[in-house]
C-alpha positions as CSV (number, residue, x, y, z in Angstrom):
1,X,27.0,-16.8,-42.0
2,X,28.0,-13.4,-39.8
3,X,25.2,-11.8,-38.1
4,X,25.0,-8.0,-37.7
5,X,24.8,-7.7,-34.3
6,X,25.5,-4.2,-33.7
7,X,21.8,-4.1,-35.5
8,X,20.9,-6.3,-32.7
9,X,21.8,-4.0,-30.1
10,X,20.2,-1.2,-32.0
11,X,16.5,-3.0,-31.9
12,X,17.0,-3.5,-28.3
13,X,18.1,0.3,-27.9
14,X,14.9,1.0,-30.3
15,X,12.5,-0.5,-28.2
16,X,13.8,0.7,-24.8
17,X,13.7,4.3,-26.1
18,X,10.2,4.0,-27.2
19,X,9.3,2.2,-24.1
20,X,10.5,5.3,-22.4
21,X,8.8,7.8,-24.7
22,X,5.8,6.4,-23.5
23,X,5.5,7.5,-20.5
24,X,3.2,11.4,-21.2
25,X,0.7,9.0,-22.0
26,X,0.1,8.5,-18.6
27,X,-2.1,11.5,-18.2
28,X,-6.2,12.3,-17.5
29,X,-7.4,10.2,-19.8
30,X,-4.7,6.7,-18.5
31,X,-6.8,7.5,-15.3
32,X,-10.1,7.3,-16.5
33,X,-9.0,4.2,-17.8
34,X,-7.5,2.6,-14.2
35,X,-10.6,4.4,-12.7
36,X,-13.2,1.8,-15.2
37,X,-11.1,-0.7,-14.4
38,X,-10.8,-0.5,-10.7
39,X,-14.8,0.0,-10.8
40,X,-16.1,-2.5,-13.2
41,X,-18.4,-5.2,-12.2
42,X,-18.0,-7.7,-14.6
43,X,-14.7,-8.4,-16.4
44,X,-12.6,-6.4,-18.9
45,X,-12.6,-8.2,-22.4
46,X,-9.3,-7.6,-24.0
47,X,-9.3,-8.1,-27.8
48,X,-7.0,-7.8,-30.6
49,X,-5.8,-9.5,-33.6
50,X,-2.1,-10.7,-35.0
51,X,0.4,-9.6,-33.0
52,X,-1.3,-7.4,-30.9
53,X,-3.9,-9.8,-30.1
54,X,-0.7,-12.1,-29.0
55,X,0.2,-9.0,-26.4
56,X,-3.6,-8.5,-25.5
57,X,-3.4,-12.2,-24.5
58,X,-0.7,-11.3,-22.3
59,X,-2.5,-8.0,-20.7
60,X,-5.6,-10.0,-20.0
61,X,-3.3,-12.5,-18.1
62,X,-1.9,-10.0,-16.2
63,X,-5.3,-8.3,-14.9
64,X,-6.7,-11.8,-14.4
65,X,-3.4,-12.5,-12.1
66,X,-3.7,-9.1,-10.2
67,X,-7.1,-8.7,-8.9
68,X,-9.3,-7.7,-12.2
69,X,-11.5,-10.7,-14.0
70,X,-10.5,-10.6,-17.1
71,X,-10.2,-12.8,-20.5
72,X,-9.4,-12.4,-23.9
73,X,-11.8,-12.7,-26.8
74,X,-10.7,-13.1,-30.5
75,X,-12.2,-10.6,-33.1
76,X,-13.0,-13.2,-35.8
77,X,-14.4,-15.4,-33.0
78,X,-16.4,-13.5,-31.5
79,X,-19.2,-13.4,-34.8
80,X,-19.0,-17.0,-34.5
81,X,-20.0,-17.3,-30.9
82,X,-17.7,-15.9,-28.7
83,X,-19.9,-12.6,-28.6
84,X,-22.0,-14.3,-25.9
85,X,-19.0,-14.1,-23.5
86,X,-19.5,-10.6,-23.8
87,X,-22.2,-8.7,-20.9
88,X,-22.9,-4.6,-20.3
89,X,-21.2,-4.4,-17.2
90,X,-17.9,-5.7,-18.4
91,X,-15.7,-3.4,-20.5
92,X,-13.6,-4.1,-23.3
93,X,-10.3,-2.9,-23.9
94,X,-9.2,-3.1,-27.9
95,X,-5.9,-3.1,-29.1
96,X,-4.7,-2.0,-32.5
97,X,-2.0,-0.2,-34.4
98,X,-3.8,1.3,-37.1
99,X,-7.5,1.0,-35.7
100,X,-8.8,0.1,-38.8
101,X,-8.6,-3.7,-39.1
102,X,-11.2,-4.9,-40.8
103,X,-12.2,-7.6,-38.0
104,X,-11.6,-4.9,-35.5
105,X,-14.2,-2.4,-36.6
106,X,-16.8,-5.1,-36.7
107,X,-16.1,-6.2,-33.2
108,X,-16.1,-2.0,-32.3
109,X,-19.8,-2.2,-33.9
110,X,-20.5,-5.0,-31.9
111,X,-19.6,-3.7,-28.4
112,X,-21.0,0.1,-29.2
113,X,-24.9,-1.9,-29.7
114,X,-24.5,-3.6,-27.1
115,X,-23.4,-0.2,-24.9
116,X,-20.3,-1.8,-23.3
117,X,-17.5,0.9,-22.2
118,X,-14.5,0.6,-24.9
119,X,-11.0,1.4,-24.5
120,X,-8.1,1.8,-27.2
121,X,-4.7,1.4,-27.1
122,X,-3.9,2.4,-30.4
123,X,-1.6,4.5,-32.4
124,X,-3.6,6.5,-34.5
125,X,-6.2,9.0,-32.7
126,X,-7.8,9.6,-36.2
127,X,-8.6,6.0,-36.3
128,X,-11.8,4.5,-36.5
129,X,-10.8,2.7,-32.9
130,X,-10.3,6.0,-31.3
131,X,-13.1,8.0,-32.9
132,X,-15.5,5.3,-31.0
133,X,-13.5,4.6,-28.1
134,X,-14.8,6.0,-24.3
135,X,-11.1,6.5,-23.7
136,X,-8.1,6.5,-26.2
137,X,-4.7,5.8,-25.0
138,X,-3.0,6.6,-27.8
139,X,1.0,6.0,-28.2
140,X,1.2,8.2,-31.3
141,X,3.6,6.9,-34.2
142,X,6.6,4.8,-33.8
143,X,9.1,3.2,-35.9
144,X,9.0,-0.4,-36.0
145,X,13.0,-1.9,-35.4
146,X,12.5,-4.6,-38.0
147,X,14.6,-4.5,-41.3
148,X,11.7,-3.5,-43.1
149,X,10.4,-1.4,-40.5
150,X,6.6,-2.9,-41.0
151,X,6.6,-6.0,-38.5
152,X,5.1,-5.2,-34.9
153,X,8.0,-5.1,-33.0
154,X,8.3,-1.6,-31.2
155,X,4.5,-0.6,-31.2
156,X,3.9,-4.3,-29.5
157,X,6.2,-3.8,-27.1
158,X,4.6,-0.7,-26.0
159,X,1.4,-1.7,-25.9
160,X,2.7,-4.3,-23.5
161,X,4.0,-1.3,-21.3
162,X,1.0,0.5,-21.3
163,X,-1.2,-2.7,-20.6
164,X,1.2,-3.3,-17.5
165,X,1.2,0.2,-16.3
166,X,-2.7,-0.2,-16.6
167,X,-2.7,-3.4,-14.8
168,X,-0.2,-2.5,-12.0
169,X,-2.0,0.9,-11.2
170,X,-5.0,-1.0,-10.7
171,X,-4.0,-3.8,-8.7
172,X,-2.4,-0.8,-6.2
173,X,-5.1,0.5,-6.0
174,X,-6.9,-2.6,-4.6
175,X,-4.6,-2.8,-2.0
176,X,-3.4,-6.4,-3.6
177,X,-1.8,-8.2,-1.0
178,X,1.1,-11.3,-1.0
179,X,-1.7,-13.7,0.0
180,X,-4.4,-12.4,-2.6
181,X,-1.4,-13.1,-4.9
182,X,-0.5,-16.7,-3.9
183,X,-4.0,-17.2,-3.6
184,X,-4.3,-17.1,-7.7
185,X,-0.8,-18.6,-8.4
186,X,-1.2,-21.6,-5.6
187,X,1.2,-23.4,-8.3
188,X,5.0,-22.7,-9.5
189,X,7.9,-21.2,-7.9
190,X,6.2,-17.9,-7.1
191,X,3.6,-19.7,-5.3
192,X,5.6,-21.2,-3.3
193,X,8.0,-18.5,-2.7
194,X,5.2,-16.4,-1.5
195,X,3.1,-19.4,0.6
196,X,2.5,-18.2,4.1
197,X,2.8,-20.5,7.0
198,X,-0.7,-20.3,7.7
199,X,-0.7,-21.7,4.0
200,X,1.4,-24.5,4.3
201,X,1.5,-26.0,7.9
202,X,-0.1,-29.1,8.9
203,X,-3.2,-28.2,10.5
204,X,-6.1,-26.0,10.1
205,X,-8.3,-23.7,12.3
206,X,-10.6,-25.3,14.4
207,X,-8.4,-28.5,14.0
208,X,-7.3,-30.2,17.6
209,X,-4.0,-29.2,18.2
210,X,-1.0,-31.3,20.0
211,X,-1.3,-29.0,23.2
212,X,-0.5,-29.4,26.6
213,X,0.1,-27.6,29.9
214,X,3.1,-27.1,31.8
215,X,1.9,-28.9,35.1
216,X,0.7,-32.0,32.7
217,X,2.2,-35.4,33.8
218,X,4.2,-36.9,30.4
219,X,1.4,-39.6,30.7
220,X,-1.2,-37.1,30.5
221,X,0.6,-35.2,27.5
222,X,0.3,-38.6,26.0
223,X,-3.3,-39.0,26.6
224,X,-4.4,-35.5,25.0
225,X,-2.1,-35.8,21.9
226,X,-3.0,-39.4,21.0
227,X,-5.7,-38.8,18.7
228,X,-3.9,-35.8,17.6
229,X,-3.7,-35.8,13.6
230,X,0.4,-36.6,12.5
231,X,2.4,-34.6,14.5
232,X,6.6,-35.0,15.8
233,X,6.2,-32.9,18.9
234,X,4.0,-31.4,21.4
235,X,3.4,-27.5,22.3
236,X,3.5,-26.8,25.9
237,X,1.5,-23.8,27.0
238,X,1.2,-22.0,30.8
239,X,-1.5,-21.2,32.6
240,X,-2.5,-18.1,30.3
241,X,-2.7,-20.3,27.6
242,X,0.7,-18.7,25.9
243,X,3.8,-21.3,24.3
244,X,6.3,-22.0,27.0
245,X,7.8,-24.9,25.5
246,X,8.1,-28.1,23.3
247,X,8.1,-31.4,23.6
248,X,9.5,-33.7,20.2
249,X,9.1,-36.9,19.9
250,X,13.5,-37.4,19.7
251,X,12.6,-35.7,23.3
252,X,10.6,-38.4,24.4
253,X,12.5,-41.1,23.6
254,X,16.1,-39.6,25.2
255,X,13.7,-39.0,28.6
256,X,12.6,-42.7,28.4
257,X,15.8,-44.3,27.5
258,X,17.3,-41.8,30.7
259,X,14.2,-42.4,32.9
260,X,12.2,-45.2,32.2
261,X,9.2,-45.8,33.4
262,X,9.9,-42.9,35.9
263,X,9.2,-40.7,33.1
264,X,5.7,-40.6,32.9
265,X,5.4,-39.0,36.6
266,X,7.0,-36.2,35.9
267,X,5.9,-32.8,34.6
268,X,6.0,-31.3,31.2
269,X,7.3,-27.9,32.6
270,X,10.2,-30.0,33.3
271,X,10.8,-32.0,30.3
272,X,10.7,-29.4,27.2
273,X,12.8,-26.9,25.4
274,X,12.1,-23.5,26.8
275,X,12.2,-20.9,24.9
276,X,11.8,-22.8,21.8
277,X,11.5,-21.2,18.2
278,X,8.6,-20.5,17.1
279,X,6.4,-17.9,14.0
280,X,3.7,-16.2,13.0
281,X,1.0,-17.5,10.9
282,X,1.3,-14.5,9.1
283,X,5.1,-15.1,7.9
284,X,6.1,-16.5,4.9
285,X,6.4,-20.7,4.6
286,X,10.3,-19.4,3.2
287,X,11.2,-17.8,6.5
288,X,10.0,-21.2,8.2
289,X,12.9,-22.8,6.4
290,X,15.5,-20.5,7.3
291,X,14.4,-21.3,10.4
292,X,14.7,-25.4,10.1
293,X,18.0,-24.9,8.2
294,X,19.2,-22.4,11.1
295,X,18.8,-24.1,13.9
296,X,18.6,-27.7,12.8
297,X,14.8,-28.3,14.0
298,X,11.9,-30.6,12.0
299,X,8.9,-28.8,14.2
300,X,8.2,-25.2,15.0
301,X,4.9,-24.4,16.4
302,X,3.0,-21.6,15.2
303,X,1.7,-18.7,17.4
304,X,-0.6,-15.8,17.0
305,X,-0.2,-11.9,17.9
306,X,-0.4,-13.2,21.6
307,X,1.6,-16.2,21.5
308,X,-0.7,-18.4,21.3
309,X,-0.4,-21.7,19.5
310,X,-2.7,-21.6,16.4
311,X,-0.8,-24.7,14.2
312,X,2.6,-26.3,14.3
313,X,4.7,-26.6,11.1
314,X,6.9,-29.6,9.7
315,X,9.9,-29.7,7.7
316,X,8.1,-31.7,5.6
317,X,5.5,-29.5,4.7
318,X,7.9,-27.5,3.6
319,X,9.5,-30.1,1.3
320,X,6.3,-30.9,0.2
321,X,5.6,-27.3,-1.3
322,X,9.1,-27.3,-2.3
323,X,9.9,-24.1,-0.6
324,X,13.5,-23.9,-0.7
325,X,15.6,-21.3,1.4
C-alpha cells in the first residue's frame, strides 16, 4: 500500500492557511466576547456536539487552566440533567458549524429562558446559533481538507484557534502570573518546571528556622537548631538580622574531627562559609538546581528582598518534585 503523501502535506498546508485567514475575526464583536469573559461571575459553559464538542472540551480546559471557571456541558445531556449545572451569571459559549443541529437548538432554547449570555463560534451568521447569539464569532465558510471534503477537519481546527485566542486574551488581561499558573497544574512536568522555591523548600512561614548569630558559640548553634524540623545546615545571620554565612552539617564534622571538643567554644562567625549562595523565594525551584549542580552544594538558604533568611532549600526537595535542570 503507497500512501499519497503529497496530499498529506496539502491538509497540513489547508489547515494552516485557514488558521491564518482567521485572524479579521478578531474584531468589535471577539472583544465583547473577552470583555463577558473577563467579567463573568459564574463560569462559561462551553457546549457542542461531535467533533466540535470534542474541541469545545478542549477550550473549556484551556479557560479552566488560565484563570476563567469553566466546564463543558453535553447538548443531549443537558435535558437529562445536566441543565442544572447551568446558573444566570455564567455564560455559555456554543460551538457549531452549521448552527442548526438539532440538539444544539434545543440547548439555545434552553439557555435564552433561562436569560444566560450566549456566544457562537459558528460558520454560518444566517444560522439559527447566530440569529440568537449575544455575540457571533463567525469564521465564515471553509473547506474541509478531508477526501470527501465533509469531515470536520479545517473548521475544527479553527474553532480551536479562536477558542485559544479567546482564552489567551483573557487570561492577559488578568494579569495571570507563573505562580497562579503552577498553582492549577501543581502536577506534571510544567508544574514542576514552573514551581517556585517558595513552593518547594522545606519549610513554611512562620515555621522555626535553623538560625543563628555570628557571635553564637557552636554549642549554642546546637542548642537553637536541635528541635529544628530536618535540616543539613545552619544559616548564620549578623547583628541586623541579614545571612552572613552557613554552617552544614559535613562542616561540623571536619571542625570536630580538626578541633575536638575545642570546637564548641568557638564562634560561629568563625566557623561558616561566608559569602555563601543563596535565592529568592521568589525564583524558580529550576534555578535552585542550577545552582546545586553549579557549585556542588545540598543546602541553600533562602532570603527575602533584604536578605533575610525566610526558608532553606535541599537538594532533595528538589529531587522530590523532580525538577530537573
Amino acid at each position: 500500500m503507497e500512501f499519497d503523501l503529497d496530499y498529506a502535506r496539502n491538509v497540513i498546508r489547508a489547515e494552516a492557511e485557514a488558521i491564518a485567514s482567521m485572524t479579521p475575526i478578531v474584531n468589535g464583536r471577539f472583544a465583547r466576547a473577552a470583555e463577558m469573559i473577563y467579567h463573568c461571575r459564574g463560569s462559561c459553559i462551553v457546549s457542542g456536539i461531535g467533533k466540535a464538542g470534542i474541541i469545545g472540551r478542549k477550550i473549556s480546559a484551556t479557560l479552566a487552566s488560565t484563570g476563567t471557571p469553566s466546564h463543558f456541558l453535553h447538548p443531549a445531556e443537558a435535558v437529562h440533567g445536566d441543565l442544572g449545572r447551568l446558573r444566570r451569571e455564567d455564560i455559555v459559549m456554543i460551538l457549531s458549524y452549521g448552527g442548526e443541529t438539532d440538539e444544539i437548538i434545543r440547548l439555545i432554547n434552553l439557555v435564552k429562558q433561562l436569560q444566560i449570555t450566549l456566544i457562537s463560534i459558528t460558520g454560518d451568521s444566517d444560522s439559527t446559533l447566530s440569529r440568537c447569539s449575544d455575540v457571533v464569532l463567525c469564521m465564515g465558510k471553509v473547506c474541509e481538507a478531508c477526501p470527501l471534503g465533509v469531515a470536520p477537519s479545517v473548521s475544527t481546527t479553527c474553532m480551536l484557534t479562536i477558542g485559544d485566542a479567546l482564552a489567551f486574551t483573557v487570561m492577559k488581561a488578568r494579569n495571570f502570573s507563573v505562580e497562579d499558573y503552577v498553582r492549577f497544574h501543581p502536577g506534571g512536568s510544567l508544574g514542576t518546571k514552573l514551581m517556585t522555591v517558595e513552593q518547594s523548600m522545606m519549610f513554611r512561614p512562620g515555621e522555626k528556622l535553623p538560625i543563628a548569630g555570628v557571635e553564637d558559640l557552636i554549642r549554642r548553634v546546637l542548642e537553637k537548631t536541635n528541635d529544628v524540623k530536618r535540616h543539613g545546615a545552619v544559616m548564620i545571620v549578623d547583628a541586623g538580622g541579614r545571612l552572613a554565612g552557613i554552617i552544614t552539617d559535613a562542616d561540623l564534622r571536619r571542625l570536630l574531627t580538626r578541633e575536638g571538643e575545642a570546637a564548641f567554644d568557638l564562634v560561629a562567625g568563625d566557623v561558616m562559609t561566608a559569602g555563601c549562595k543563596r535565592i529568592r523565594a521568589d525564583a524558580l525551584a529550576a534555578e535552585a538546581t542550577a545552582v546545586f549542580h553549579k557549585y556542588r552544594i545540598d543546602e541553600l538558604p533562602v532570603v527575602d528582598a533584604d536578605d533575610r533568611p525566610v526558608g532553606l532549600i535541599d537538594v532533595q526537595d528538589i529531587v522530590m518534585i523532580k525538577v530537573v535542570g
